[in-house]
LOFI-116875 format. One record per residue: residue number from 1; residue in three letters; x, z, y of N, C-alpha, C, O in turn. Coordinates in nm, 4 decimals, padded with zeros to 6 digits. Example, Ala and Ser with C-alpha at 12.3 -4.5 7.8 and 13.67 -1.06 7.14 Angstrom:
2
1,ALA,01.3190,00.7800,-00.5690,01.2300,00.7800,-00.4500,01.3200,00.7800,-00.3300,01.4236,00.8465,-00.3319 .
2,SER,01.2850,00.7080,-00.2250,01.3670,00.7140,-00.1060,01.2900,00.7870,00.0030,01.3409,00.8039,00.1138 .
% end
This chain:
89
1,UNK,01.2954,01.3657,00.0118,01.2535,01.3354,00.1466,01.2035,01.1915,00.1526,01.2561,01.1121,00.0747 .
2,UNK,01.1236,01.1548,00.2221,01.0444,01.0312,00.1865,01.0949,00.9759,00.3464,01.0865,01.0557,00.4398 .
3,UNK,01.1333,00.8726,00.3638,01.1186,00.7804,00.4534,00.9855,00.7376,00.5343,00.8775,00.7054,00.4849 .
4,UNK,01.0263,00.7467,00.6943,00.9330,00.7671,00.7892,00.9312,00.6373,00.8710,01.0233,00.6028,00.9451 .
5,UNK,00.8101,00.5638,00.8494,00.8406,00.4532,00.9650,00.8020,00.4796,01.1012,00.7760,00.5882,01.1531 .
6,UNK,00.8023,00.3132,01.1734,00.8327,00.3442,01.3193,00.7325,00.4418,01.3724,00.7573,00.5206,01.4636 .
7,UNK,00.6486,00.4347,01.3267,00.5048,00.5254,01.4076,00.5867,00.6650,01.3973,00.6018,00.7221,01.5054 .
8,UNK,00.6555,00.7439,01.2545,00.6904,00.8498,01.2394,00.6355,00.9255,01.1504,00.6499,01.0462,01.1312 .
9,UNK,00.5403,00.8111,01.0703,00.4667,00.8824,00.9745,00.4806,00.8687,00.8114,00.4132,00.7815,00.7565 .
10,UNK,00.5551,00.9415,00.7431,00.5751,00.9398,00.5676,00.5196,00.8094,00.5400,00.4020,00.7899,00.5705 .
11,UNK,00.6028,00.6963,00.4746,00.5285,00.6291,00.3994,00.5081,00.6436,00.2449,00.5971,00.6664,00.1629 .
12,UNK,00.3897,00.6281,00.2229,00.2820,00.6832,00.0850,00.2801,00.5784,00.0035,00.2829,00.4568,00.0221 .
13,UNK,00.2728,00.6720,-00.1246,00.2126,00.5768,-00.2223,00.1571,00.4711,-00.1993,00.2030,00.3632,-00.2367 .
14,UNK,00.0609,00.4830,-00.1412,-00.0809,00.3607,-00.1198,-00.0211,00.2411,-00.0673,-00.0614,00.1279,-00.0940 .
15,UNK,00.1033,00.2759,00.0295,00.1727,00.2015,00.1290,00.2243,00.0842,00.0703,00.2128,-00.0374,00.0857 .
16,UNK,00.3176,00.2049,-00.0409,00.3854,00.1280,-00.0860,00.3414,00.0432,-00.2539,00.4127,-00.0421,-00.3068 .
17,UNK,00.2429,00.0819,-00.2963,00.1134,-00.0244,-00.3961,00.0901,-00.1334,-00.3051,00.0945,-00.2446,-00.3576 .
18,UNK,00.0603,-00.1280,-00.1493,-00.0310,-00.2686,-00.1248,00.0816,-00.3224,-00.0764,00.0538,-00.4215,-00.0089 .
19,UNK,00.2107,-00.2982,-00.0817,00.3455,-00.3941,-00.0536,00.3678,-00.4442,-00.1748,00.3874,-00.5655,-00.1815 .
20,UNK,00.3703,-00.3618,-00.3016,00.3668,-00.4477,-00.4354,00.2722,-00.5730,-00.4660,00.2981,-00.6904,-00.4925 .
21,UNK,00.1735,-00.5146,-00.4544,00.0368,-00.5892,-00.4460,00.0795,-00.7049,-00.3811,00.0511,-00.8140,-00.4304 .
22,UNK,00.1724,-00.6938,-00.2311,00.1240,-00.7819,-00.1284,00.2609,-00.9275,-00.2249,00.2533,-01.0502,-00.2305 .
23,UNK,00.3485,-00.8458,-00.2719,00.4675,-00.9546,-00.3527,00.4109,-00.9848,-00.4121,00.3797,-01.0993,-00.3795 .
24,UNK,00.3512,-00.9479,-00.5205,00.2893,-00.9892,-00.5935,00.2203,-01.1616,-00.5803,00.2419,-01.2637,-00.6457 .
25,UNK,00.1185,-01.1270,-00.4471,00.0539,-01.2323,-00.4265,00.1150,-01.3421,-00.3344,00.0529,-01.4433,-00.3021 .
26,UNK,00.2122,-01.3202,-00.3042,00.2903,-01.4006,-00.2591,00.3594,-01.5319,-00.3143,00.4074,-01.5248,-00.4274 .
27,UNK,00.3679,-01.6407,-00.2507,00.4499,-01.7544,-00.3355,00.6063,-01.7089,-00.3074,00.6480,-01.6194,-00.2338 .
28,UNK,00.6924,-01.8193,-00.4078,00.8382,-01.7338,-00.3944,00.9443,-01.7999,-00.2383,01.0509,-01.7614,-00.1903 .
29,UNK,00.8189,-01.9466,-00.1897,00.9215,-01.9506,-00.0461,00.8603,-01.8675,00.0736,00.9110,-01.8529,00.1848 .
30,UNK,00.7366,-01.8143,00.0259,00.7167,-01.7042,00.1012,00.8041,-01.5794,00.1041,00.8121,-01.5125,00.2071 .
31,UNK,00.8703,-01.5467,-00.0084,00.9543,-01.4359,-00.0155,01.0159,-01.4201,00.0228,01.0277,-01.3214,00.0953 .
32,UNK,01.1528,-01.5556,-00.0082,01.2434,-01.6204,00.0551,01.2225,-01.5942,00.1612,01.2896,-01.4970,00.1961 .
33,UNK,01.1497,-01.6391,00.2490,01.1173,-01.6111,00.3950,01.1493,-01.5042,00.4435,01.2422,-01.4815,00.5210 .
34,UNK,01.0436,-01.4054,00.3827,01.0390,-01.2296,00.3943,01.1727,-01.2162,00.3788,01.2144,-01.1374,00.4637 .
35,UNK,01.2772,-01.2660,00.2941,01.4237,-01.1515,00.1953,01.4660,-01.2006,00.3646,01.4928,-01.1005,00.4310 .
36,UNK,01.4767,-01.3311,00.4445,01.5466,-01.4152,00.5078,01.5140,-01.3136,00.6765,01.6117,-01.2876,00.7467 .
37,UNK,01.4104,-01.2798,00.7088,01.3587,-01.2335,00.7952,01.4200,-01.0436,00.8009,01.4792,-00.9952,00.8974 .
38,UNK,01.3806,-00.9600,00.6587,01.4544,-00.8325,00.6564,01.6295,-00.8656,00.6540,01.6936,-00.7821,00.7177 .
39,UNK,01.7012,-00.9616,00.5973,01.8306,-00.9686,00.6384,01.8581,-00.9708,00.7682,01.9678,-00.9376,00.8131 .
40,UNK,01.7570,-01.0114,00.8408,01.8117,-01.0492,00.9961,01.7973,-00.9225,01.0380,01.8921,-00.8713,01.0974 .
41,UNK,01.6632,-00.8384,01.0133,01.6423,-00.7359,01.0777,01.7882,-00.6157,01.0457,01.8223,-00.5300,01.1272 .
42,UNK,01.8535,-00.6378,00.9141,01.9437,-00.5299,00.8432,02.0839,-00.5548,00.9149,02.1732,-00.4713,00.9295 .
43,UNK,02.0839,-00.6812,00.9545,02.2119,-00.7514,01.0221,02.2271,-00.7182,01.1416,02.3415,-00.7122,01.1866 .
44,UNK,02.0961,-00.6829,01.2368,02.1005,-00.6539,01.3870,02.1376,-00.4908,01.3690,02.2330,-00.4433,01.4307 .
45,UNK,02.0911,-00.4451,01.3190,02.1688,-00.3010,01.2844,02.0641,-00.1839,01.3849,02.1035,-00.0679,01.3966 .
46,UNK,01.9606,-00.2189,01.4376,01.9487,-00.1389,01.5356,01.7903,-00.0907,01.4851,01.6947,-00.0745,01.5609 .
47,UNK,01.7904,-00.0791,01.3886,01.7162,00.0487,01.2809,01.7608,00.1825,01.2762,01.8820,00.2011,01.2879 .
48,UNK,01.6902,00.2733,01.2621,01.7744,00.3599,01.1966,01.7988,00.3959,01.0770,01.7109,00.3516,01.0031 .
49,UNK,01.8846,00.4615,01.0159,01.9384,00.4459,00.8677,01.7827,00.4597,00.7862,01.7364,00.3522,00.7481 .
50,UNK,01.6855,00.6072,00.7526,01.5583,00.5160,00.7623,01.4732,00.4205,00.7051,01.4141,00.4064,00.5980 .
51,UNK,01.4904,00.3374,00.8483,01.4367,00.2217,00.8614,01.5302,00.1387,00.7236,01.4757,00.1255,00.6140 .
52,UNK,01.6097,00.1107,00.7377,01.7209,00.0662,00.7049,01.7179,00.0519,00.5550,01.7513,-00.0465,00.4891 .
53,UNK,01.6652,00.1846,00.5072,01.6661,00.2236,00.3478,01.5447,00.1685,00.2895,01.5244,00.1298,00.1744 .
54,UNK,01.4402,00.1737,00.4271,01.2834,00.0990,00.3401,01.2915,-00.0438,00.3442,01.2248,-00.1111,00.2658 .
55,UNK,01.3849,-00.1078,00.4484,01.4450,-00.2493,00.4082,01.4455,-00.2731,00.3297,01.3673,-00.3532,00.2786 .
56,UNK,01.5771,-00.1887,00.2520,01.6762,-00.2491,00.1846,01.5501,-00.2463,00.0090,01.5709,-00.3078,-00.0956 .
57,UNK,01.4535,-00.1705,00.0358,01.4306,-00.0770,-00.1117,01.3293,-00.2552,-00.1129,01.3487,-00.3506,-00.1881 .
58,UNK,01.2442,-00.2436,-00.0201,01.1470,-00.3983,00.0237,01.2306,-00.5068,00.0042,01.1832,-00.6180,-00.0190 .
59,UNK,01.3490,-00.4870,00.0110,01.4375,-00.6605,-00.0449,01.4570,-00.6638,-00.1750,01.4613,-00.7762,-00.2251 .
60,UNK,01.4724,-00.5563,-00.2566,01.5131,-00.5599,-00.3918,01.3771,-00.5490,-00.4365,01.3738,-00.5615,-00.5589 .
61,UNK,01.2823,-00.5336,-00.3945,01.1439,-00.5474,-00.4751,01.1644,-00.7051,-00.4644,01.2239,-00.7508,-00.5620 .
62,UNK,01.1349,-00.7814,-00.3849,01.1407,-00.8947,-00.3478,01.2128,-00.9942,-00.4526,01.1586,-01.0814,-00.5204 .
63,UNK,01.3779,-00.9508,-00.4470,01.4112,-01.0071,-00.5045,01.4475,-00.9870,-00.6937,01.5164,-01.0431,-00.7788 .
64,UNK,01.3458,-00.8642,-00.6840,01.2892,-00.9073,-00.8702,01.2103,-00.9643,-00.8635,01.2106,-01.0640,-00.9357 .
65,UNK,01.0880,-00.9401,-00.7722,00.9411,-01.0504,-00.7752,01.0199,-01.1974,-00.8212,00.9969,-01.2372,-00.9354 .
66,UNK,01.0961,-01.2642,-00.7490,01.1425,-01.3779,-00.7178,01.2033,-01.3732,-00.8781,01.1334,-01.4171,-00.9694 .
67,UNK,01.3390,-01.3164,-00.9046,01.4186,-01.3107,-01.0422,01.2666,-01.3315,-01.1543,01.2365,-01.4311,-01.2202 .
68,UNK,01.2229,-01.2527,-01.1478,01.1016,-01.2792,-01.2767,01.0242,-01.3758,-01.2534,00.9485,-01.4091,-01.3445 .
69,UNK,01.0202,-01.4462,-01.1303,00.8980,-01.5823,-01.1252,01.0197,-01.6928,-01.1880,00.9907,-01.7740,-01.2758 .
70,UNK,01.1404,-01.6837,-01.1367,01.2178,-01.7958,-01.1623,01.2346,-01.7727,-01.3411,01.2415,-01.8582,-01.4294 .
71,UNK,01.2374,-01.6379,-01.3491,01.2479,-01.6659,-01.5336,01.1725,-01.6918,-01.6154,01.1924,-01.6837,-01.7367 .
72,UNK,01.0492,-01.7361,-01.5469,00.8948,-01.7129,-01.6119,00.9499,-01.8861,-01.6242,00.9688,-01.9444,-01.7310 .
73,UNK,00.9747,-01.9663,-01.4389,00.9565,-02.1057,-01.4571,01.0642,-02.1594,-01.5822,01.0342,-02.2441,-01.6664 .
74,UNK,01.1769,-02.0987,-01.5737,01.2958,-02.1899,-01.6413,01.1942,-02.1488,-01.7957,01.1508,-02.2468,-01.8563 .
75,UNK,01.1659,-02.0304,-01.8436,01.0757,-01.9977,-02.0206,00.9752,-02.1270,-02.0073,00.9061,-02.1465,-02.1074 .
76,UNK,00.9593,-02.2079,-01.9099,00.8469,-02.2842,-01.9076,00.9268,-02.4055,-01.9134,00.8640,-02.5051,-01.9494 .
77,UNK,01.0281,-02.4188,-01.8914,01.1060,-02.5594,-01.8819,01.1403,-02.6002,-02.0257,01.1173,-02.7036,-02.0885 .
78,UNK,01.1984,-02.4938,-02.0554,01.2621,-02.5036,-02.2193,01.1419,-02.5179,-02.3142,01.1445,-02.5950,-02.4101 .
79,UNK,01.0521,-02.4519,-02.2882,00.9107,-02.4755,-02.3880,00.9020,-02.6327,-02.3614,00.9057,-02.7052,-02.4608 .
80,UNK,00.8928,-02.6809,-02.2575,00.8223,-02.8381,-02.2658,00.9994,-02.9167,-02.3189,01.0008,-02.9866,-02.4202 .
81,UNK,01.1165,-02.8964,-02.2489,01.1908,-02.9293,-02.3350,01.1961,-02.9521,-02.5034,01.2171,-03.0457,-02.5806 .
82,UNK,01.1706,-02.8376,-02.5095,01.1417,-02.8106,-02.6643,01.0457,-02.9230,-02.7618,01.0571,-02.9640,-02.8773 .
83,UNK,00.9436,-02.9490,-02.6469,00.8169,-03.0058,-02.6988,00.8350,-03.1701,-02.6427,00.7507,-03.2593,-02.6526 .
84,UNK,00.9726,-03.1792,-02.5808,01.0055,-03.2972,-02.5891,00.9233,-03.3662,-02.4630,00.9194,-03.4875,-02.4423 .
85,UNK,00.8557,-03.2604,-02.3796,00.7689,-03.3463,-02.2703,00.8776,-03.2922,-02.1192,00.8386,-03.2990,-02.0026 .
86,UNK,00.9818,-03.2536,-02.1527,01.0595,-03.2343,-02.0087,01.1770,-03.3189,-02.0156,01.2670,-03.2930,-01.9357 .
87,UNK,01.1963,-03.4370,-02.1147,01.3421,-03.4897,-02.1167,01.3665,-03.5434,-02.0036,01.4870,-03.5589,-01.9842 .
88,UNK,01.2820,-03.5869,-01.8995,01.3280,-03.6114,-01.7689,01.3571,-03.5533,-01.6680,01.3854,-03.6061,-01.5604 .
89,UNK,01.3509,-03.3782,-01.7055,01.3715,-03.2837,-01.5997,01.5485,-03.2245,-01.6142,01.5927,-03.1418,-01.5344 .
% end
């Protein structure tokens, strides 16, 4: 069974590609923002379960987008560490 938003209408594939897409292109205090904004919405409670589940599925995309940008930066810290050009970081 696929989850129906507010309009009442199945959300699709396509829907859910240009929400990837849309993390994707996103910076990560933009995300932050987004994770900060669906907590509030998950906290007021007055979704229905639902609603609730395409939240929750949109926060954990989020917060791998975010987990893999931060592991990309720290693989980038240790390289210049390495190379002796981060000893001040």
């Amino acid at each position: 069974m696929r989850a129906r938003g507010k309009d009442g209408k199945e959300n699709g594939m396509s829907e859910n590609n240009r929400k990837e897409e849309n993390i994707e292109t996103k910076s990560i205090e933009e995300l932050f923002g987004d994770l900060e904004n669906l907590l509030a919405r998950l906290e007021r409670g007055t979704d229905s379960l639902e609603e609730a589940f395409v939240c929750y599925e949109q926060g954990l995309r989020m917060v791998r987008a975010c987990d893999a940008r931060l592991d990309k930066v720290e693989k980038q810290i240790r390289i210049l560490q390495e190379e002796g050009l981060g000893d001040g970081i």
